[in-house]
N, C-alpha and C positions, 0 to 999 in steps of 0.2 A: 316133593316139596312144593314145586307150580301147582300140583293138583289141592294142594292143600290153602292153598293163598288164593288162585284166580277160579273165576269161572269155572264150570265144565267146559262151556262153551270155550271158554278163552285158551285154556290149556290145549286142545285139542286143535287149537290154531298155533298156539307155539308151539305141540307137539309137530306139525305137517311145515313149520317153517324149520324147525331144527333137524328133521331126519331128512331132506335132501341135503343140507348143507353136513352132514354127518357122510352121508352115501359120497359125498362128490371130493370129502377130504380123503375118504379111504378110498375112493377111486383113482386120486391124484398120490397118496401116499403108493399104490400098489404100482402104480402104472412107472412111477421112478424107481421103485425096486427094479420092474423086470429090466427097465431101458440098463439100469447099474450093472445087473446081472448081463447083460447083452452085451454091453459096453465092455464089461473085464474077460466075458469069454473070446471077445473080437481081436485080433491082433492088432497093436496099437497101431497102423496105418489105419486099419476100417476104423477102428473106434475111436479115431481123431477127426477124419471122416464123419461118419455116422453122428458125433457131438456136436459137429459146426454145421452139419446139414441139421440137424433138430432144431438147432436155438437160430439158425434163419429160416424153417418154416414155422417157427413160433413167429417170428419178427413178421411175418409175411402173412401171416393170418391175423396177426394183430393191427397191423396196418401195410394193405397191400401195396402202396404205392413203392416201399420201402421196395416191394420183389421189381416194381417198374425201373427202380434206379440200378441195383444189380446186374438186372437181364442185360441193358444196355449194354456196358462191358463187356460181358458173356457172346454179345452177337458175334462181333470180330474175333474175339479167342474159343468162340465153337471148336473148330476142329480140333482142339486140343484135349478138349475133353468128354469127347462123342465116342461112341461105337457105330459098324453099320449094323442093321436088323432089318431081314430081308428087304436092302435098297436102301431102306429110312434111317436117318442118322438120328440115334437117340443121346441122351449127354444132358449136362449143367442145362442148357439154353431151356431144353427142351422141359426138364425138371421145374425152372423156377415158372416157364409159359404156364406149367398146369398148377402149378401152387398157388402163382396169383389170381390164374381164372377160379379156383374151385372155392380160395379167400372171397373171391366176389359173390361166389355162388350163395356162401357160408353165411354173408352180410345180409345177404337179400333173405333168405329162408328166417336167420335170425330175427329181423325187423319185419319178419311175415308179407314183404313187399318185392317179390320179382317182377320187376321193371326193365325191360328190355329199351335201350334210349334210340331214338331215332333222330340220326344225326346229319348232317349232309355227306351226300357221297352214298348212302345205303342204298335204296333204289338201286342205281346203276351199280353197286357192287353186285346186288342181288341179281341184277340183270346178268351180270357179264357173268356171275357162278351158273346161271340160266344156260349160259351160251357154252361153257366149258362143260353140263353135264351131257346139254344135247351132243355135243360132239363124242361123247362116247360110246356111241351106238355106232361111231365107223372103226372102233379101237381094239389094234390085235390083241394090245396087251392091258389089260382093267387095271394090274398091279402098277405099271407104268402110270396110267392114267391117274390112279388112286393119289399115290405118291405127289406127282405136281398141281392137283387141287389141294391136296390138303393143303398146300404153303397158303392157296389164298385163304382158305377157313381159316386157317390159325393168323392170319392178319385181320382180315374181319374181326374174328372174336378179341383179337389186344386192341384192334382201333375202338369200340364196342365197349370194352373194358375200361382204355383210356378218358373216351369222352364220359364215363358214370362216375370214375374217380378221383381222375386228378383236375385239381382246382388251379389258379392263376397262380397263386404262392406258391404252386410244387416247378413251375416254369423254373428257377434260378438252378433248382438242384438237376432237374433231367439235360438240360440243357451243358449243369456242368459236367454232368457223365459222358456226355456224348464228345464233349471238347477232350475230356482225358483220355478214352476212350481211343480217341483219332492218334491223338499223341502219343498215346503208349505204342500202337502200333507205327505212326513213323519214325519213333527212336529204335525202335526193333529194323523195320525197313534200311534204315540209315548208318546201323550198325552191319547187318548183314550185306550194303552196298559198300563199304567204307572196307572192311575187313574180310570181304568175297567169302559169304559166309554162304553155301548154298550149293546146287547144284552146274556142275561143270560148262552144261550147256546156258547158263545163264550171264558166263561173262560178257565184261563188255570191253569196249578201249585195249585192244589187246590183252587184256588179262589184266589189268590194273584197276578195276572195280565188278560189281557181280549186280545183275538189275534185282532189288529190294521186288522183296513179296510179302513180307511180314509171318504174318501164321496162312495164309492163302491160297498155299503149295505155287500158285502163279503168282506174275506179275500183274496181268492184267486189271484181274478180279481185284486183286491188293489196288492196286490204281484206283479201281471203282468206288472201293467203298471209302478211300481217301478222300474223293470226289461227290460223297455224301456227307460230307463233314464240313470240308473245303469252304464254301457257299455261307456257310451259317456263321464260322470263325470271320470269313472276311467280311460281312454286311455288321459283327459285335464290333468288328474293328471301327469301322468308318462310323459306325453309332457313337462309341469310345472315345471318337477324336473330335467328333463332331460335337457332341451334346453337353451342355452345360453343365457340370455337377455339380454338388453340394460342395459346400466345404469340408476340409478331410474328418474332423471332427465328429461331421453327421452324416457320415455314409452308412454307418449301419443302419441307418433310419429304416432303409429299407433295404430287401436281401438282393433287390438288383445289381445293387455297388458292392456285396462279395466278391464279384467276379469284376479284379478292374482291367484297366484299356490294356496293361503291362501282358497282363496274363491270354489277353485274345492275340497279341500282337507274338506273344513266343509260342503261342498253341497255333497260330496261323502259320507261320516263318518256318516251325518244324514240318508243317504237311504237305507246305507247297516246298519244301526242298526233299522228305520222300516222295512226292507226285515226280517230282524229274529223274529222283535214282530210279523209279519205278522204269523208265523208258514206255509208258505204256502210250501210243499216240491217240488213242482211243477215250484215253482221261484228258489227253492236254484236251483235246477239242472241246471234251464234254465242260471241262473245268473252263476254258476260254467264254463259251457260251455263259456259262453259269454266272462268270464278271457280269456278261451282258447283263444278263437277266437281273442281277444285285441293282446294281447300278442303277439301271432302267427304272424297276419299281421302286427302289428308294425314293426318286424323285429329286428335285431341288437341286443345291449346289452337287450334288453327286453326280444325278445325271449331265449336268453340263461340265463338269470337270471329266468325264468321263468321253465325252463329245470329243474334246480337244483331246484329249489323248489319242483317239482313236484319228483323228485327222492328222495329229502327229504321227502317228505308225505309218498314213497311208502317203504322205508327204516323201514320209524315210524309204517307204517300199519304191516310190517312183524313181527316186533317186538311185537305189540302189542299196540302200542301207541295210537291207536283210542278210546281204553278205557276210554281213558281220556275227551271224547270232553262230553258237557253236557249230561246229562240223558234226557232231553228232545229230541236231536237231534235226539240221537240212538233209543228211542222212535218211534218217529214221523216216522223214515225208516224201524224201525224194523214190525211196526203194517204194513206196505205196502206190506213188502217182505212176511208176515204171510199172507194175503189177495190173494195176488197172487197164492198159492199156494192150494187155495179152488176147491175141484172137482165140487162141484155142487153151483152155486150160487143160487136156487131160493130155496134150502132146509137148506142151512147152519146157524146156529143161528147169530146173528147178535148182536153187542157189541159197548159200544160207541169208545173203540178204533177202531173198523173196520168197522165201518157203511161209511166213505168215500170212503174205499176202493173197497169194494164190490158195493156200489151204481155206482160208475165207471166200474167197471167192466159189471153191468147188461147192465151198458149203449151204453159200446163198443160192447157186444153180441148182442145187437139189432140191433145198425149201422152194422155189419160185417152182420148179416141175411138180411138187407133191401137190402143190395147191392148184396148180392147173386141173392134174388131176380129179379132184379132191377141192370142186370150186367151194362149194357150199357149206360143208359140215367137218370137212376137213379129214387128218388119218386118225384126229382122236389125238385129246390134249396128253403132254407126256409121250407120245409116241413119235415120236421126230427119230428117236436114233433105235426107234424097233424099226421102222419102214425105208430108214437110212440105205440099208443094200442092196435094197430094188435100185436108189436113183444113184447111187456112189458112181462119181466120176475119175476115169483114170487110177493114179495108185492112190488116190485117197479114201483109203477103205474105213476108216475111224470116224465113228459117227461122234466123237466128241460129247455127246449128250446135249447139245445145242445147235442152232444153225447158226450161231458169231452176229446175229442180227433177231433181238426180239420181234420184231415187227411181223419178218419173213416168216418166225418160228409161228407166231401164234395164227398167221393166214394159214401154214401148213398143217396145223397140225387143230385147228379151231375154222377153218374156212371162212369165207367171206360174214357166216352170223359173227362168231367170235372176234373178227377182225374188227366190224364197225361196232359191236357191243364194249370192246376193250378202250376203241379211240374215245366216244363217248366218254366214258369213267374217266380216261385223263383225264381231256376237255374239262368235263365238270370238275378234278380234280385243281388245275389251274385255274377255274374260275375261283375254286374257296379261295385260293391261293393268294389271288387279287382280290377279293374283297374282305379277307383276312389283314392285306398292307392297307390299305386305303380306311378301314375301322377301327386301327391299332395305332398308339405312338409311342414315343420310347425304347424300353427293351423289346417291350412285346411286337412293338412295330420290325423292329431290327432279329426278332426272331423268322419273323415271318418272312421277311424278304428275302433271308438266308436258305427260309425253308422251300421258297418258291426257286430259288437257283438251285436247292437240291433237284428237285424237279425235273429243271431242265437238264441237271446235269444228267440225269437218269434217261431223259427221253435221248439225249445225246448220242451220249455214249450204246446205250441200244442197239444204235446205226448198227455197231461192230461188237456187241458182245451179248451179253444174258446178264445180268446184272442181280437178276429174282434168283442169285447163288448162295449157297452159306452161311447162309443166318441173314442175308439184306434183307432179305421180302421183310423181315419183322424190323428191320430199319426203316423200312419207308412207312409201315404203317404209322413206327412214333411218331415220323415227321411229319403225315395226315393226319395226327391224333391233334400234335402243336396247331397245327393251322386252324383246324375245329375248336380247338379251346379260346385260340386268340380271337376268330372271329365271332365266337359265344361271348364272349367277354365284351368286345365290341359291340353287340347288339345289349346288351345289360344295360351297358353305360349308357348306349343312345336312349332304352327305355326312363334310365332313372332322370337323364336333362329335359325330357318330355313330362 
């Protein structure tokens, strides 16, 4: 019938528009036959599974940022839903990392434009992947080695990911993941503290509460990543109480007043009350700093309210007023400060109040000997607890997979290149960090400040633990992705008043 009305010409062009669109409906008609046919041959776990994993990597190739708000959640409940594979933990987190990246991959090919963005922080990331591959020329073990680089590639490639796709307007939602997020796991913590839900060696107070770890198998770690949350809830707070709002009428106006002061002040109250069931001393410090750090760059009345508080502490400490804080506190700091003070650790008797202490300790003497050794290039990144048995002191045979102190791990095990290539990247890191507060105001101001106490709490806490655990390393890139956006943002607005 078209051949008979239009054109040769013309027919033959509606002929070449109607058969892909023909091909692509019986492509899509077949392609749900087979999924139907797969779906009813699966037992209904897989194929309820299988159903919710489809229509969220449709969601996720349709718009990636949707896989950015998911993953978040996913970071803290990793091990729940992981397996190991020789060493590598695969699972959810790991699933939704590649769906999003290959969504971005999918975008670029589509619009014929693969655009690699070059963002602050690259360089020296690139640097310090530099320093991590030279050190594996001194590396017993390559699999080892392989293993804790990837964590940095796969932060790279989300921070990389983050700065091409998410815009200012997706801030309200990432930002509220990361708040629910915290929260889900301190009401898990809180509960497990509260109803000594956990293992035996965990009690505390004579048996009448159990230290909270959430999904983390440990305390500590569960501390930590409370203490990457902690920061960002408390700088929404003092935004919240500080800043003029609209009337209640026109808060939707904008999606920054979804999330009000109510909701930062009981998402804040929950984490820093699992940050103390945790007993972790290694969060309080890092978390303590971290006030500093809020505080400090917020600026203004914050910082000076903040001033007088802290001269109030130091008023009450002269006097003697620290007496008063719980008997566990003084505890928990007093058994450290007893620990430190041990001449020999591999002959010292060992107690359950100072068995943490001293095991960290053995651990930092072995890091500090391997890098003696091993000034320059190190034993080869991921190798700390292959070369652990050479320097193992006393009965601390358990190389823990860390040395309890970033810093020491990455001298030993990266030598002095890796060492100053890593500080570097902080540094530069804190610099976006501040010129991210100082270019931003508002929420995105109050994001940023939050995200620059994550920071510290990370460099903090360090002192005493490994933090690049269980899904964090792709936590801290989010929170270099925000500071990159906010301070992008910040340079837009100065271009568009010029």
């Amino acid at each position: 019938m078209l051949q008979t009305i239009l054109p040769r010409s013309d027919s033959v062009a509606v002929g070449q528009i109607i058969a892909p669109r023909a091909r692509r409906r019986a492509a899509l008609v077949l392609t749900l036959i087979v999924l139907g046919l797969i779906l009813a041959w699966l037992p209904l776990s897989l194929a309820t599974a299988g159903l919710l994993g489809t229509i969220a990597a449709v969601l996720i190739l349709v718009n990636p940022v949707w896989g950015l708000v998911a993953l978040i959640p996913l970071i803290p409940f990793s091990s729940l839903i992981s397996i190991q594979v020789g060493g590598v933990s695969l699972g959810g987190m790991e699933a939704i990392l590649l769906l999003i990246l290959v969504a971005w991959l999918l975008r670029m090919t589509a619009s014929r434009q693969v655009v690699i963005p070059h963002p602050p922080l690259l360089l020296l990331w690139l640097l310090w992947l530099g320093a991590i591959l030279v050190s594996w020329l001194a590396a017993l073990s390559l699999g080892a080695a392989l293993t804790e680089s990837l964590k940095w590639l796969e932060m790279l490639a989300l921070y990389l990911f983050f700065i091409a796709i998410v815009r200012r307007r997706h801030l309200p939602w990432l930002v509220g993941a990361i708040l629910l997020a915290g929260v889900a796991q301190a009401l898990l913590g809180l509960y497990q503290f509260l109803f000594r839900v956990g293992p035996e060696g965990f009690l505390l107070f004579d048996g009448r509460f159990l230290r909270a770890y959430g999904t983390f198998r440990q305390p500590n770690p569960y501390a930590g990543y409370l203490g990457l949350v902690l920061p960002i809830a408390l700088s929404l707070v003092l935004w919240g109480l500080s800043s003029r709002r609209p009337p209640r009428a026109n808060r939707f106006v904008t999606p920054y007043y979804l999330l009000p002061t109510s909701f930062f002040l009981i998402t804040f109250g929950l984490m820093l009350a699992a940050l103390y069931a945790s007993q972790s001393r290694g969060a309080w410090i890092g978390f303590a700093a971290a006030v500093v750090a809020v505080s400090l760059v917020r600026g203004g009345r914050t910082a000076a309210l903040f001033g007088l508080v802290v001269a109030a502490f130091a008023i009450a400490g002269a006097m003697g007023a620290f007496q008063a804080l719980p008997p566990a506190i003084i505890q928990r700091f007093g058994d450290a400060f007893t620990a430190l003070r041990i001449p020999d650790i591999a002959t010292t008797e060992v107690t359950d109040a100072n068995f943490a202490a001293i095991e960290r300790l053995a651990h930092w003497k072995a890091a500090i000997d391997m890098w003696r050794d091993h000034l320059w290039l190190g034993v080869g990144f991921g190798n700390y607890p292959v070369v652990y048995p050479v320097y193992a002191i006393g009965r601390w045979l358990n190389p823990l997979g860390h040395a309890h102190n970033y810093y020491l791990n990455v001298g030993a095990e990266t030598g002095l290149v890796g060492f100053l290539a890593y500080g570097l990247f902080w540094l530069a890191a804190f610099g976006l960090g501040w010129m991210a507060v100082r270019r931003s105001s508002g929420f995105q101001r109050a994001v940023a400040a939050g995200a620059v106490g994550v920071l510290v709490h990370l460099s903090v806490h360090n002192l005493v633990d490994n933090l690049f655990v269980q899904g964090m390393y792709l936590h801290i890139a989010i929170v270099l992705g925000l500071l990159c956006i906010i301070f992008q943002a910040g340079i837009d607005n100065s271009s568009r008043q010029v």
